[in-house]
Each structure stands twice: as structure tokens, then as C-alpha cells.
N, C-alpha and C positions, 0 to 999 in steps of 0.2 A: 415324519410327515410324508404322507404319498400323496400323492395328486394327478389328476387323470385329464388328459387336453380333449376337447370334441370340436373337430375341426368341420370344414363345409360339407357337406350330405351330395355331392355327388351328382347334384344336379335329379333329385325325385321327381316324380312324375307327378305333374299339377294343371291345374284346370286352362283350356285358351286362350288365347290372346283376347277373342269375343266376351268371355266369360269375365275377362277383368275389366273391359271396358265398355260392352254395352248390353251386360244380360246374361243371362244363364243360358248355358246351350249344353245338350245330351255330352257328357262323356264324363271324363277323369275330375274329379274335387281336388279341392286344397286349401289351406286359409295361408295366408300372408299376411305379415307387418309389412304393416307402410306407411313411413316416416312423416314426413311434414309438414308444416304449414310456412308462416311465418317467421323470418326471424332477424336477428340482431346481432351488432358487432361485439359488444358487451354484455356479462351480464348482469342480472339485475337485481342491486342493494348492493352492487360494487363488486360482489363477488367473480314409426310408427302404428221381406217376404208376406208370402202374401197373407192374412191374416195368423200371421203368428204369433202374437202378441199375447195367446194362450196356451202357446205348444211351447214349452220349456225342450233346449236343446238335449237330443236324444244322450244317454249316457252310456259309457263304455263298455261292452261286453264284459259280465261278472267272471273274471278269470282267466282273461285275455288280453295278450298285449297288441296295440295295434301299432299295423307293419305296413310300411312304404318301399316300392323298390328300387332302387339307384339306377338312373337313366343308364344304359350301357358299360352299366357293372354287375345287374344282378344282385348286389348286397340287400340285404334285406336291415330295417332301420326298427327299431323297436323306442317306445318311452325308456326314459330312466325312470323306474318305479311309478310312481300316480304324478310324477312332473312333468313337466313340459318340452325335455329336454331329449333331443331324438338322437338314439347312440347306433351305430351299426351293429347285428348280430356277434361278429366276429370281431374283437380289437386284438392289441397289439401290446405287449407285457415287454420292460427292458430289464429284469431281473436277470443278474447274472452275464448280458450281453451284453449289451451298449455300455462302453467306457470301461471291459475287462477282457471279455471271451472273443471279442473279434473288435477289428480296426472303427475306426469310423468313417472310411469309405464303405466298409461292406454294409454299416449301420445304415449310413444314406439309400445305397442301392435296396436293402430291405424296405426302410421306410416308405422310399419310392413306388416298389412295389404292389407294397400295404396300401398306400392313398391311391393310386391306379386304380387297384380292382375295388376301391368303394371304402375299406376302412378306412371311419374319422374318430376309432376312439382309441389315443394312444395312454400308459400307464407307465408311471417311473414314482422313483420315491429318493428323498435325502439320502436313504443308507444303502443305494443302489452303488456300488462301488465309488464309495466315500462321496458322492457329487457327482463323479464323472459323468452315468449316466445319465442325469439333467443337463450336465453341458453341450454335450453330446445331440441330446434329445435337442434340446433350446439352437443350436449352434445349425442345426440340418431343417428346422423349423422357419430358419428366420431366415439361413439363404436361399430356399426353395421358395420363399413369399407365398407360402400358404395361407388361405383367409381363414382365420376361426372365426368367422359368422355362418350361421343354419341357413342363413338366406330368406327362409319362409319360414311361418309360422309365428306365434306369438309365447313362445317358451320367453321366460327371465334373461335365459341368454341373447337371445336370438332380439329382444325390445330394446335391452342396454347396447348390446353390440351393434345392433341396425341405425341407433341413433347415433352412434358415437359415430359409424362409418359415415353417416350423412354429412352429420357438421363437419367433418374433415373435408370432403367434397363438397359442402356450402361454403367452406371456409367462415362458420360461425364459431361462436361458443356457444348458443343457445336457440333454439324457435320458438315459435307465440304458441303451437299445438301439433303434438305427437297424434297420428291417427293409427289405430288398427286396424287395418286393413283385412277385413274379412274375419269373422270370427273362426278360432281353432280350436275343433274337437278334442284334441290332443293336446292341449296344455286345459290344465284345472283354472274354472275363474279366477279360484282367487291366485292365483299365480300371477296372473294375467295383469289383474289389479293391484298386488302388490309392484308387481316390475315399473307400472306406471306410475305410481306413488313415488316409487323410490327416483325414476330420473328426473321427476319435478322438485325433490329434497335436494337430489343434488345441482339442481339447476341449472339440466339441461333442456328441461323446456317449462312454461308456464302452464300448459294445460293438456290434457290428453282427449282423445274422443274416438267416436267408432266410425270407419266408412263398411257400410254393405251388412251390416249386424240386424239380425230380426229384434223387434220391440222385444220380447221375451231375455234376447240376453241380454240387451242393454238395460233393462230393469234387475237383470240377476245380475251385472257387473254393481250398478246401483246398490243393489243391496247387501250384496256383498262391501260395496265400502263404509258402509253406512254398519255394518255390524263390528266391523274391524278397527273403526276409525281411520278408513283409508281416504283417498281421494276417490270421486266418481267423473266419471266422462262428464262432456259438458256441453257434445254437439255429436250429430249423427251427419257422414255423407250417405246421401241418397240418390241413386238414379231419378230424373223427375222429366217430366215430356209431356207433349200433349198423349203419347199410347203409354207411358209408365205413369199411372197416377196413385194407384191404392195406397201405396206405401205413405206417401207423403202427406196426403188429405186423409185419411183414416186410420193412420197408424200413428205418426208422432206428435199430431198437436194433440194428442191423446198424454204421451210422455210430455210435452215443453209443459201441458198443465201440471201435470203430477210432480214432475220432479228435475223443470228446467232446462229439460237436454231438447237443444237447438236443432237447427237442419243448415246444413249447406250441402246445395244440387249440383249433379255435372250431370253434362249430357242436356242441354236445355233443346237442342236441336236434332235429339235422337241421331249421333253422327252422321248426322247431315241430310237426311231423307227429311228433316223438316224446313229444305230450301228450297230454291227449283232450278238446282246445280243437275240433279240428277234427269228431271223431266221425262223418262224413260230409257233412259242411258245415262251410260257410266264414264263421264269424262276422263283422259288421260289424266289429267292432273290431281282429282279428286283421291281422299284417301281410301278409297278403296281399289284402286289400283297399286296400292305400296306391298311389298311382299308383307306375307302375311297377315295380310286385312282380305282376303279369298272370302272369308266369312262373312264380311261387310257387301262384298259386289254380289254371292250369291243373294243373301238379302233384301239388296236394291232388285235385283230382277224378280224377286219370287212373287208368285201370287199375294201374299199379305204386303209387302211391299211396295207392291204397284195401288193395292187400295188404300195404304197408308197418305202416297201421296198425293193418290186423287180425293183426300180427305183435306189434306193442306190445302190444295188447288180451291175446294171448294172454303176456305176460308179468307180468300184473296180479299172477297167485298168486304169482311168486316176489316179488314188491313188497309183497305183502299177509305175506309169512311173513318178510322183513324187514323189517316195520315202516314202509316207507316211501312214495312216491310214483314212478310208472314215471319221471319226470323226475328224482329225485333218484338212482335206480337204473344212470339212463344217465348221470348227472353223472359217478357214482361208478367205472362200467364205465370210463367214459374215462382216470379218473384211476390205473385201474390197471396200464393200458399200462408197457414198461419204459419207461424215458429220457423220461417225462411229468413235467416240471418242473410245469406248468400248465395249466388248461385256461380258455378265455377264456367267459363268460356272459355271455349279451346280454338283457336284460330291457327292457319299458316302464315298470315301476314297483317300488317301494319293497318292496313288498305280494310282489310276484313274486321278486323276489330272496330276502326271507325265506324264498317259501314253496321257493323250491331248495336254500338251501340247510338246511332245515329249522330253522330258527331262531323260528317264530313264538311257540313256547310254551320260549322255550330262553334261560337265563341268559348273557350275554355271557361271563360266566368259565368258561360249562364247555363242554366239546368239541362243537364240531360235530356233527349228530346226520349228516349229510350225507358226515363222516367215519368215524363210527360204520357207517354202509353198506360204505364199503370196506373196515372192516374184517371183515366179514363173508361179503364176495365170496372165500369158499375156493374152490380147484381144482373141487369139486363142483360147486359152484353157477353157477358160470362156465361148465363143463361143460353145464348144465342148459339155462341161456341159447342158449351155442351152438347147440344141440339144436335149440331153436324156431325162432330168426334163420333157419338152412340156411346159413351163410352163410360161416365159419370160414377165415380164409386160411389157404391149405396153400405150403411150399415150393415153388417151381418146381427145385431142383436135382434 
């Protein structure tokens, strides 16, 4: 029996920090798994664009392997055949050497070497000098505490190993919902959907779903499980805002009709340009003074920026004649989307979170005052809103 390890990829080159948390911005791509939702101490039965809902994702070059390159190593990462599994150009064979032809000090300092300048695909086999070589290999593997997770992407490996690393830092045994985090060019759907099949059989989570996926492949993950007998996702995270609308109003109550698949939003306050934290300026404290949020402050100053928030400004009267805060306004806007299970809030503090969702001066037993908004977002008013934004997605049929 041979067998081949594929350890971490070296740190590839993938899309911004912007890019994963508030939008697409010009440069480098990448899709990522990303784990979690919910979860629990036990598990259970005792035992992660814009009308694209027609553009099926583009397919691989006929005859090509596509190549990623190792942050400050240069190695270059190639598929394993039509998988999802990303192995460096150049690996590392222990035939003959490891655990006969030299020590295994010199083993280690090779190995060392090899994962340095980017190789993560090491090779050994049973009849590699009777075992040795395995022990060897296993033995310089484990005291180096190398990770065999991909880190990014949605390969078979890279779903079961992301999740399995989670729960060990949730300190669970299982979550309520796996998400994928970005779809990946480079792993085949149905891989995709099997890998998530399988960690619900094995029960480590209850349900899987997609954040950041265009209708088009969540309908091809769909049917793909639906021809295989597999499971299908069960919810879409979406960007949603008063300036990110299309996706959420024109694209997925489209999917919740056809075939179930929900929505939960983040970003209800387009990081934070829909407060009036910013007013024309960029607070010390706000997060767009954290390293590497550059991306975020040039955007509060820019021209589209400035008229974003002279568009909230002019939404204050309908916030003042609801009783409530343009943040709790947009909370509530988002929550009225159809197929919106949820919408995700990200706060720095205790203080902030009350104050969204209206809770400061508010009995724990009585109703949200922050639900009290939506229930007062009639047709008019919504209407109203529209009006200001300019912004209203219309059909393309």
C-alpha cells in the first residue's frame, strides 16, 4: 500500500480582506471553505452576483491544469487530476531513503527544506524499507506540528479537515450548519456536494449551505444532489444593505420558491457607512482604522462614499417618524426581504448591540422594539425608502 500526505499550500495567493467582507474589489480571486454556524455539546441521536442565475460557472480550460502560486515560495500548485485536491508541481518520494540510505536527522532537515520552499506533497509506502520509512515520515510529521489542512478552498479534503479543525477550537462535536464559503472553480461540484453529504452522515454537522455562491451554482450544487441522491444546501449567506440589493430581492426568493434554499444577510450596515459614526470622518476607534481595513477608510472618504452617506442622512425623517435609529431601520429593511431567515450583526460591544437592536430602555420579556420597525415597514414606506436610495432592483426579464 502507498500513500501520499498533501499538507498546507504555503499560504496562495487569494482575494482581500475587502473581498471577503464587504464586496468584491479589483485584484487576486480565490474561493474558501468556511465552516460554521451553530452548534452543540452532543451529538444528535446520542451518537464550511449579479444576475447570474443564468451564467452557469465558467469550466476549466480543456487540457489544462490550473495553477496557484505559493506566497514566498514560488511553488507552483496544480489539481490532482479533475479533484479538488491542490498538490504542489514538485513533491517529495521516501523510496530508498527515509528509514535506510540516510539518518533521520538528515530525513528531517530534507523534509524541512521541501515544506520551506512550498512542497506539500510527500510519498512513502508499507514496503519502503520494511515500515521504517512511514515511521520516519509519521515521526518528523508530527514533531514539526505541521497542519494537513489546504486552508482554502472546497476540495473533500480541505470540507472534512476545516470542519474537523473547527470543532476542535469550538470545542464541539458537532454544528447546526457547515457553510461554503465562496464557491471553488477548482474542485468539481459534485465533490463539493459529496464532501458535505458525507460530514452530515458522519455527524458533524446537521446541514450545510452556501455564503457568497451565485444562484446558478447553488442550483447546479442542487442538482447535483438531487441526481446522486446526495444532500442539497439549505440556505445562501448574502451580502444585503440598503446599496447591496439585487442579489437578495431578485435572485434568491427566486431559489426559496423553487427549491427551499433560504437566506441569511451580513453586513446589514454596509460596515458601517450606514451609521453616522462616520459623518465625514473617520473616527479613531471605528473599524476602519484597524490594520488592514485601509480599504474600508479609503471608501468612507471616496466620492461614492460620501454620497452613500448623504443618502442615509436623507433617510433620518423616515427613522425619526418610526421612532427609531437609521441603523435599526436598515436592520429591519433587511429583515423584510422574502426567504430572510436571518440576518447576521457584527458589533464591538455590549452597548452597540443593545443600541441595534433597540433594547436599551426595553424589558427582556417584551418584544423587540427593532421588530416593532418591521412591523411598520408597510408597502408605503418601503416605497418611500426606495424613492431616496434610486437604487430599487427591477427585473431583467
Amino acid at each position: 500500500m502507498q500513500v501520499s500526505i498533501a499538507c498546507t499550500e504555503q499560504n496562495l495567493r487569494s482575494r482581500s480582506s475587502e473581498d471577503r467582507l464587504c464586496g468584491p474589489r479589483p485584484g487576486p480571486g480565490g474561493g474558501n471553505g468556511g465552516p460554521v454556524g451553530g452548534g452543540h455539546g452532543n451529538p444528535p441521536g446520542g451518537g464550511p452576483k449579479s444576475r447570474a442565475a443564468l451564467v452557469p460557472r465558467p469550466p476549466a480550460p480543456a487540457g489544462a491544469l490550473r495553477e496557484s502560486t505559493g506566497r514566498g515560495t514560488g511553488m507552483k500548485y496544480r489539481n490532482l487530476g479533475k479533484s479538488g485536491l491542490r498538490v504542489s508541481c514538485l513533491g517529495l518520494g521516501t523510496w530508498v531513503t527515509f528509514g535506510s540510505q540516510i539518518s533521520d536527522e538528515t530525513a528531517e532537515d530534507v523534509l524541512t527544506v521541501a515544506y520551506e520552499h512550498g512542497v506539500n506533497l510527500f510519498d512513502t509506502a508499507e514496503v519502503y524499507a520494511a515500515g521504517k520509512a512511514e515511521r520516519t515520515l509519521g515521526n518528523i510529521l508530527k514533531s514539526k506540528g505541521w497542519r494537513a489542512e489546504t486552508e482554502r478552498g472546497l476540495s473533500r479534503k480541505h470540507i472534512i479537515e476545516g470542519l474537523q479543525g473547527s470543532l476542535d477550537r469550538l470545542q464541539l462535536e458537532y454544528v447546526d450548519i457547515v457553510f461554503a464559503n465562496r464557491s471553488d472553480p477548482n474542485s468539481p461540484m459534485e465533490e463539493i456536494v459529496r464532501a458535505m453529504t458525507y460530514v452530515i452522515n458522519q455527524g458533524l454537522a446537521l446541514y450545510w449551505g452556501t455564503s457568497r455562491w451565485s444562484a446558478a451554482e447553488i442550483m447546479e450544487a442542487y442538482s447535483m444532489a438531487r441526481q446522486f441522491n446526495l444532500i442539497p444546501p439549505v440556505c445562501e449567506q448574502a451580502e444585503n444593505h440598503f446599496f447591496q440589493r439585487e442579489k437578495v430581492e431578485m435572485q434568491l426568493p427566486e431559489l426559496y420558491h423553487k427549491i427551499g434554499v433560504g437566506s441569511v444577510t451580513w453586513s446589514p450596515l454596509a460596515c458601517g457607512l450606514i451609521t453616522s459614526k462616520y459623518d465625514g470622518r473617520v473616527p479613531d476607534t471605528c473599524k476602519a482604522t484597524v490594520k488592514g481595513y485601509q480599504w474600508l477608510k479609503e471608501k468612507v472618504q471616496s466620492e461614492d462614499g460620501k454620497k452613500q452617506q448623504a443618502r442615509v442622512m436623507d433617510l433620518l425623517p423616515i427613522a425619526h417618524q418610526l421612532d427609531c435609529t437609521v441603523a435599526q431601520l436598515a436592520i429591519a429593511w433587511c429583515l423584510r426581504s422574502e426567504g430572510v431567515s436571518s440576518v447576521l450583526l457584527g458589533v464591538s460591544s455590549a452597548e452597540q448591540l443593545m443600541e441595534h437592536l433597540g433594547s436599551l430602555q426595553q424589558k427582556l420579556s417584551s418584544p423587540l422594539p427593532i421588530l416593532k420597525v418591521l412591523s411598520q415597514l408597510t408597502p408605503q414606506t418601503v416605497m418611500e425608502i426606495d424613492a431616496l436610495l434610486g437604487n430599487k432592483s427591477h427585473s431583467k426579464k
